[in-house]
PADRENFI-383439 format. One record per residue (C-alpha): chain; residue in one letter; x, y, z. Coordinates in steps of 0.2 Angstrom, whole numbers, m for minus. Each point is the difference from the previous one (the first is absolute). Layout:
 mol type    c1    c2    c3
   A    A     X     Y     Z
...
END
This chain:
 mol type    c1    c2    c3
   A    X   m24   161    87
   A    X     9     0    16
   A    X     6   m17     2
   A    X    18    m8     6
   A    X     6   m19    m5
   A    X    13   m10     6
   A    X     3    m7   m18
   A    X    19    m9     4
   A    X    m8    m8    15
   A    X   m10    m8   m13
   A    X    13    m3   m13
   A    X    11    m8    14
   A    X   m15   m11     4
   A    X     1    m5   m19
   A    X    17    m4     3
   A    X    m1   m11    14
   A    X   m16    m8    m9
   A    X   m10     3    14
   A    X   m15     6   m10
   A    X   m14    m3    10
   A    X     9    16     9
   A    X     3    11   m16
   A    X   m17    m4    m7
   A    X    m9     6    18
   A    X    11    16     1
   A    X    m6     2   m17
   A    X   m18    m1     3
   A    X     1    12    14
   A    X     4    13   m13
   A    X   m18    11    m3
   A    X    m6    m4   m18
   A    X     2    19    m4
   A    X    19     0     4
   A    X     3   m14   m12
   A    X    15     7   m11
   A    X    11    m9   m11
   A    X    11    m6    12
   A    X   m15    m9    11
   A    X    m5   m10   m18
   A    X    18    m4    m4
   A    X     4    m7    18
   A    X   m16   m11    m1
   A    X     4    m6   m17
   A    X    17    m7     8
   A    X   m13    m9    13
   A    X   m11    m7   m14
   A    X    17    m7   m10
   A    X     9    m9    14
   A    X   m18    m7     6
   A    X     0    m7   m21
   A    X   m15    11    m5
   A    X     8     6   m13
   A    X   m15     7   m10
   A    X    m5    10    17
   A    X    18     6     0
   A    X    m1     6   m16
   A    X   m14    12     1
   A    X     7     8    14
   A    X    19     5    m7
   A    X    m9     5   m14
   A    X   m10    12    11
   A    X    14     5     9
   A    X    10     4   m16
   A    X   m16     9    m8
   A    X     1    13    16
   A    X    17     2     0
   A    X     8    m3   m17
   A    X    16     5     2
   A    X     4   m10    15
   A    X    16   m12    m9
   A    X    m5   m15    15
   A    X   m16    m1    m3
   A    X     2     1   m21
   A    X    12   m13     2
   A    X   m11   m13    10
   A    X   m12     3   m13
   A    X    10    m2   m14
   A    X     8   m16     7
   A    X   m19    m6     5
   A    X    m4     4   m18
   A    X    12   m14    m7
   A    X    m4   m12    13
   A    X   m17     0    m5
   A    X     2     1   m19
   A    X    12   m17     5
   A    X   m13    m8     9
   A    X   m16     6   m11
   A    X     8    m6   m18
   A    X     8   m19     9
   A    X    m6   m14    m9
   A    X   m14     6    m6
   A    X   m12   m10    m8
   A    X   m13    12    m9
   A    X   m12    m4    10
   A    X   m15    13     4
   A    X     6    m1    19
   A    X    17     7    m6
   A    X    m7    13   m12
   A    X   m12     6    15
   A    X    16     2    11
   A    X     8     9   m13
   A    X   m14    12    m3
   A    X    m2     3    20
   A    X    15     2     5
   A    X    11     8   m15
   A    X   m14    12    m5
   A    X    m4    16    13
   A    X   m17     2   m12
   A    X    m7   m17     5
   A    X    m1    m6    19
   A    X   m14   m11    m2
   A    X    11   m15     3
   A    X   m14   m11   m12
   A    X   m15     5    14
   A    X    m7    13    m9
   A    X     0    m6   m15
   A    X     8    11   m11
   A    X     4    m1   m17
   A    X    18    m5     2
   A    X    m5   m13    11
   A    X   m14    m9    m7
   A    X    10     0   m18
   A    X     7   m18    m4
   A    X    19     1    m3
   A    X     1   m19    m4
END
């Protein structure tokens, strides 16, 4: 595909944390023209708006379509830590927690406890 993005314009947008602006550039990009750098730069706009579960998803993609990119590996390395800091705080052993653990430390289960799935519905306490 035939398709030409301003990507630093968006970084610098990041930068200035005017990201209402990035994130608009960012959906002006076709769906099909989507690479890795599109998913890593709309990670960035998902973690300085605090949705860091969002933000997660898409470094990961970004890192999954170009692994040897060292930025992008990085981010997701250091996003990796943050959440295994903020997923094992305090917990209490509570089915809540053992959901979150499932859904969000385990690529085979998304279910998030809707579905119902067997690691969701098992008790942990």
């Amino acid at each position: 595909m035939d398709f030409s993005f301003d990507y630093q314009s968006v970084r610098n947008n990041i930068i200035r944390g005017d990201l209402a602006a990035a994130d608009s550039m960012l959906n002006t990009v076709p769906e099909g023209a989507r690479m890795a750098e599109w998913h890593y730069l709309r990670g960035l706009v998902y973690e300085k708006r605090g949705w860091l579960n969002e933000a997660y998803h898409e470094v990961r993609a970004a890192t999954q379509i170009d692994p040897g990119n060292t930025e992008y590996a990085e981010t997701f390395q250091n996003m990796n830590r943050s959440r295994s800091g903020y997923m094992t705080k305090d917990k209490s052993n509570s089915k809540a927690d053992f959901c979150i653990d499932c859904c969000c430390n385990a690529d085979s289960c998304e279910c998030c406890c809707d579905a119902g799935c067997e690691c969701c519905t098992s008790s942990s306490s």
